[in-house]
Structures are given as C-alpha cells and as structure tokens.
C-alpha positions in Angstrom: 0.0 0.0 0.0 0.8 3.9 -0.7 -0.2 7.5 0.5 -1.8 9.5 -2.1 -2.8 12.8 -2.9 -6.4 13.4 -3.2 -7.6 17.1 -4.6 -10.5 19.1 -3.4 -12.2 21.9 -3.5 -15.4 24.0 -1.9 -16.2 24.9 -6.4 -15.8 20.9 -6.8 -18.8 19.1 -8.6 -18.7 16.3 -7.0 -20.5 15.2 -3.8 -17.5 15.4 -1.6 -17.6 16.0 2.7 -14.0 15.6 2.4 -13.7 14.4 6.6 -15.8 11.5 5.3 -16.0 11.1 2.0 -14.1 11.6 -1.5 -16.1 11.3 -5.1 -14.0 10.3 -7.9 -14.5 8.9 -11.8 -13.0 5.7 -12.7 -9.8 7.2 -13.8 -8.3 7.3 -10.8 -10.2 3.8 -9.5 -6.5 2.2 -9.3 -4.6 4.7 -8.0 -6.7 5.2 -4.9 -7.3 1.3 -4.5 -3.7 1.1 -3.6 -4.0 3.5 -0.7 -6.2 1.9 1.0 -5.7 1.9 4.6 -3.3 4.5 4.3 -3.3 7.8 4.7 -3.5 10.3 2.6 -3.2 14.3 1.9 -5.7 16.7 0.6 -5.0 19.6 -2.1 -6.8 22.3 -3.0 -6.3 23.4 -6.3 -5.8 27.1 -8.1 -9.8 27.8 -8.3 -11.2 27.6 -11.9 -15.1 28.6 -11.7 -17.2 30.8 -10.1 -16.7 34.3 -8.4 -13.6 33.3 -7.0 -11.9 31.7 -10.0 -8.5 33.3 -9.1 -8.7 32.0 -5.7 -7.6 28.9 -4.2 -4.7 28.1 -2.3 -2.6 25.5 -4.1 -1.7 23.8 -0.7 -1.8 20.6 0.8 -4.2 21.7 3.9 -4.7 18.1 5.5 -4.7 14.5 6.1 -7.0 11.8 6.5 -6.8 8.0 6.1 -9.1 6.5 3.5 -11.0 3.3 5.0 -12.4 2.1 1.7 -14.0 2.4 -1.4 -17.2 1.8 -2.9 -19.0 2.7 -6.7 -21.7 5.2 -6.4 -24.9 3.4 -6.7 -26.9 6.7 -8.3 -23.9 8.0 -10.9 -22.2 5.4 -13.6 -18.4 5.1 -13.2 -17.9 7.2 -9.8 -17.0 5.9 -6.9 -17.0 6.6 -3.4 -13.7 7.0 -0.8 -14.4 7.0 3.1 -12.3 8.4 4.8 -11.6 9.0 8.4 -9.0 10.2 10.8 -9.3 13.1 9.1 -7.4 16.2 10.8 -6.3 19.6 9.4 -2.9 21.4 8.7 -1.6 23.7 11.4 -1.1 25.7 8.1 -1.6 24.9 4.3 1.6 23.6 2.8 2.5 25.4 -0.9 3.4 22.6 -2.9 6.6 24.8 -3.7 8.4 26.3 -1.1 12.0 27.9 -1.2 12.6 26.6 -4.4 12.2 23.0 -4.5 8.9 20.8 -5.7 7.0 18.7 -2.3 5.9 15.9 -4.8 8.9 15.3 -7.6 5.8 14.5 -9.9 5.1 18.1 -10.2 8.3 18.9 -11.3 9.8 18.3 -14.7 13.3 17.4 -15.8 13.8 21.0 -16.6 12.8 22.1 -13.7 9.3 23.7 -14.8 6.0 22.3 -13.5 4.6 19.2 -14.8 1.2 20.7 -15.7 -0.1 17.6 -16.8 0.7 15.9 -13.2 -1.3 19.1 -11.8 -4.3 17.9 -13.3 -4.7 14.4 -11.5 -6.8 14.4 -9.0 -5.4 11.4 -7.6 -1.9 10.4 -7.3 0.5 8.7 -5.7 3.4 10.1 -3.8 6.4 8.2 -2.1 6.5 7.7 1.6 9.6 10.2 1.7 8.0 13.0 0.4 4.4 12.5 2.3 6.3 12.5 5.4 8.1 15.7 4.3 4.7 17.7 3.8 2.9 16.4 7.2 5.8 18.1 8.8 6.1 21.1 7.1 1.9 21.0 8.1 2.3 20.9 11.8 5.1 23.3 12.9 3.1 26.0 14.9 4.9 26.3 18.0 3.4 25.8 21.3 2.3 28.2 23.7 4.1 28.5 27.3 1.0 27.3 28.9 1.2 24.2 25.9 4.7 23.3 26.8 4.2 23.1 30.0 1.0 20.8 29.9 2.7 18.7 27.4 6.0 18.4 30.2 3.5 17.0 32.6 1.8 14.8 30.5 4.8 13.6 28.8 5.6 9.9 29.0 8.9 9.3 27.8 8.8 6.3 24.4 11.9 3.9 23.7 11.7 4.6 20.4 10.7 7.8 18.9 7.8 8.3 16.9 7.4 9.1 13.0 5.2 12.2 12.1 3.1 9.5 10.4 2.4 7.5 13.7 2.2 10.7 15.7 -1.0 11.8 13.6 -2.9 9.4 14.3 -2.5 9.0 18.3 -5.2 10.8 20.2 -3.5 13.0 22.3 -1.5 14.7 18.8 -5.3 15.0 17.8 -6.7 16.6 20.6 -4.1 18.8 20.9 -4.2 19.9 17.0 -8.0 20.1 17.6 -8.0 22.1 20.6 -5.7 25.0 19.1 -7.5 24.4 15.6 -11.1 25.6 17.1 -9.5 28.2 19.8 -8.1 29.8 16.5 -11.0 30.0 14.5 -12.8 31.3 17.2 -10.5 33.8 18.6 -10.5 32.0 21.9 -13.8 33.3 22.6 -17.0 31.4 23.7 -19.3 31.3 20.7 -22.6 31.8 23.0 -21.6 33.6 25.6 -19.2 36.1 23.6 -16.8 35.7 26.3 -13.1 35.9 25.9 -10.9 34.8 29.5 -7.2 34.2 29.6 -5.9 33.1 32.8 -2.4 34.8 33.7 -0.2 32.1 32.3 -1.9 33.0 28.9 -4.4 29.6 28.6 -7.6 30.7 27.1 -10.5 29.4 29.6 -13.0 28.5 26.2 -12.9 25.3 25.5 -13.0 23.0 22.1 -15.6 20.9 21.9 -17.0 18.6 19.1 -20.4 18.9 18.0 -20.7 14.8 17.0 -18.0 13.8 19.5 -15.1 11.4 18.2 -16.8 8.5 20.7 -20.0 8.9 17.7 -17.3 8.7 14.8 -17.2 12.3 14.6 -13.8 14.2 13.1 -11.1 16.2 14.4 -12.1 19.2 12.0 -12.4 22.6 12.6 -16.2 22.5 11.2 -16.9 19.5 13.7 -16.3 22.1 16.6 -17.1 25.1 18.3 -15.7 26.9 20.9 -17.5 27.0 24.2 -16.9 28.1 28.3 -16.7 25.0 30.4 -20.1 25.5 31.9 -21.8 26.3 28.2 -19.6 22.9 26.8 -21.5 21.0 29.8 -25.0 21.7 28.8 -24.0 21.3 24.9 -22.7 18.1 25.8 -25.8 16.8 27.9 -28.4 17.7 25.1 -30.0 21.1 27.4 -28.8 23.8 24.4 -27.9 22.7 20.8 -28.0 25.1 17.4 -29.8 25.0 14.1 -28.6 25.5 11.0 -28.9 29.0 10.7 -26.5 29.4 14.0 -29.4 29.9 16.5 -29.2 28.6 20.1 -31.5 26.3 20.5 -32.9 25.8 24.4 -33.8 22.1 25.4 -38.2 22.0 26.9 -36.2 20.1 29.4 -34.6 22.8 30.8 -31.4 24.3 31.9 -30.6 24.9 35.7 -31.0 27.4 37.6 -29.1 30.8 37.1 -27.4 29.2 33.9 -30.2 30.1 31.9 -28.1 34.1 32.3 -25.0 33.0 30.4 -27.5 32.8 27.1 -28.3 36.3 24.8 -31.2 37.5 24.6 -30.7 37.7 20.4 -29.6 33.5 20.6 -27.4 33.9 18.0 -23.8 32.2 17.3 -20.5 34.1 17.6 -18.7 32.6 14.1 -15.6 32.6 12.6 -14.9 35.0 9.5 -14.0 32.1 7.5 -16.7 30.5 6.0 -15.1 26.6 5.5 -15.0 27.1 9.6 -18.2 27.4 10.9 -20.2 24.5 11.9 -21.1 22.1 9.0 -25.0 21.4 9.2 -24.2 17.6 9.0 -22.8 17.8 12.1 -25.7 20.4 13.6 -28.3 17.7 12.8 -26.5 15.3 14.1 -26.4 16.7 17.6 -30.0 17.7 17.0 -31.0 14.4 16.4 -29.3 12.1 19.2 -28.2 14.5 22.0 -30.5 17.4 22.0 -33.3 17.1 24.6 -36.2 18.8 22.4 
C-alpha cells in the first residue's frame, strides 16, 4: 500500500464532505485502491469557476486515512472514498516552497512544473515526500502554557515516533484540535461572547466537538465550536444545541437554575470570519438528532 494525494475543492462538482467522503470517476479507480488503509493528503487546487476563479490556495491543507471504497450506486463510473482520521494542517503547505517541488511529480526534468501531473486528482506520492509535507503541516509552536501541559503529560517512548504515527495518536489529535477551534474562534466562547485568559496566557474557552469522536465524529475545525466549560457542559448533555442557521436552540427540558443568564437574549452564534470554519449542518443535525433534549 501507498499514500496518495487526493484534490479538493469548496467549487468541486462532486459530492465530496472531504472528513468523510471523496467522489471520484474511474480514472483514478487504481490509483486510490492502492491506498487503502493509508493515509492520505488533501490539495486544493488554483480555483477555476465561479466568483472566486482566481482563488484557491494551491496547498496541501490536510490528512485523512481512507478506509475504503465503494462505486456510487446513483452515478455510472464514480465511486466513493471513506475516509476517516481526518485532521487539518496547522497551516496549508504550498506545494513549492524555497525553491524546490513537495511531490517530484510536479516537477519536470527541466525544472518547470509538470502541468499535466497538476491535473490528477489522484496520485500517488512516495513515503519520503508524504512525510516531508505532514511536517512542514504541523510546525506551529506551542504556547508556554502548551509546553508546560505537554511536560506534565509527557511519558517518555523507547523509540521515537514518525510524524506518520504521531497523527494518528489521540493525544496529537486533541491537541491539533483544541488550538485548531481556539483559533478560529479567537479564543472566545461562541454563545456567551466571552473571551478569558488566565495569567499564564491559557484561554478558559474550550473545544468541543459537535458529534464527539466517541459517535465517529472528526477532528475538523467544522466539527467544533468553541465553548466556556459551563456552556460545553449543557452542549454536551443535550440542554442547548444550534440550528442550522446558527441559533441557540434551548432544550423544553430545561437548563438549571441561574445558567439560563449565560444565554443572549438575540440567541445567536458568535462565528468565525472564515466560512469553510463554521459549523457544517451535517454535524448540527447530528447533535439535534441524538443529544439534543427537544
């Protein structure tokens, strides 16, 4: 088996939620086949349609490991990839940086890019060069307050780990996770509108996942929001949820006493600028439907 790169895009045609699922044509049937079980990296091309045809970021943004494949029943000569263990960049990766090519396949012998290469949406890359752009994807420094949790929790290993085993352990994940969401979010609580930082510099808000990993929910930024401690608590016991416009939503069961303050009067989501960050309505439902006490 091999990693692979798979490419995708918000202006894609096809019926992607990339932290579960990749839709491809035949074409490229083979070339993912032999990554099963692997992982694998997500591009996202130079954008070629719509209003933002010049954008796009031409980065490697993150990884996920693709579980297996199966032909889509409604479309002739697509298939499906599922995917999971998906988890995003701490930045998106240029596929050129100072210079020199990530994947050698882009690159031609005259040193020019391999166009051609560019436009497969699946391919294949060797170990060498995967490994290179996972660690060029996770190199934000930690924060004092990270360090020092990281010192106490550290359990020394015999053998060190590579950057491919490290993604997939779940304290790497949480810990991407947690300064993932904290980022988008600003570090503040996005129903209370509060933003506390202790004196060591940790943020007080909290990550939490909307479908928790426990229900096969992903480590992704739109699979989160940030919350207080005391707002996480009743998110994560069904007594508030959100719709898919970004309205609280306030469980008939009801909330304890006094807590019922920490909620606006206007019931209305503090969200990230970025729209790819904000909560994905598969993931609202979800919660809706099998935690929220309505």
């Amino acid at each position: 088996m091999v990693n692979a790169i798979f490419t995708a895009s918000e202006s894609s045609s096809y019926d992607d939620q990339i932290e579960m699922r990749y839709h491809f044509p035949k074409t490229y049937l083979g070339q993912a086949t032999q990554a099963i079980g692997e992982l694998i990296l997500y591009y996202e091309p130079r954008r070629d349609a719509g209003l933002s045809s010049s954008g796009g970021r031409q980065a490697y943004f993150a990884v996920a490991r693709l579980a297996s494949i199966e032909p889509d029943s409604t479309r002739e000569d697509h298939f499906y990839a599922h995917l999971n263990q998906f988890l995003e960049f701490d930045r998106p990766v240029p596929f050129k940086e100072n210079g020199s090519y990530y994947e050698s396949l882009l690159q031609k012998e005259d040193g020019s890019t391999n166009k051609g290469a560019f436009g497969r949406s699946v391919r294949l890359i060797p170990t060498h060069e995967f490994e290179a752009i996972l660690k060029a994807g996770f190199t934000t420094a930690l924060e004092p307050w990270e360090l020092k949790d990281q010192a106490e929790d550290e359990v020394p290993e015999s053998t060190p780990r590579t950057i491919i085993q490290q993604v997939i352990t779940r304290k790497f994940r949480d810990q991407a996770f947690r300064k993932h969401v904290r980022g988008a979010y600003s570090n503040t609580c996005a129903v209370t509108g509060l933003r506390l930082i202790n004196g060591g510099g940790r943020p007080e808000v909290q990550a939490a996942h909307i479908r928790p990993v426990g229900a096969d929910g992903p480590d992704t930024v739109r699979n989160g929001i940030a919350l207080t401690g005391t707002v996480h608590w009743l998110f994560d016991r069904g007594l508030i949820s959100f719709d898919d416009q970004h309205n609280v939503l306030l469980s008939p069961a009801g909330i304890p006493d006094e807590l019922d303050k920490l909620i606006p009067a206007h019931k209305q989501l503090i969200l990230p600028p970025h729209l790819e960050q904000r909560p994905h309505s598969t993931y609202l439902r979800w919660h809706r439907e099998n935690r929220f006490k309505s």
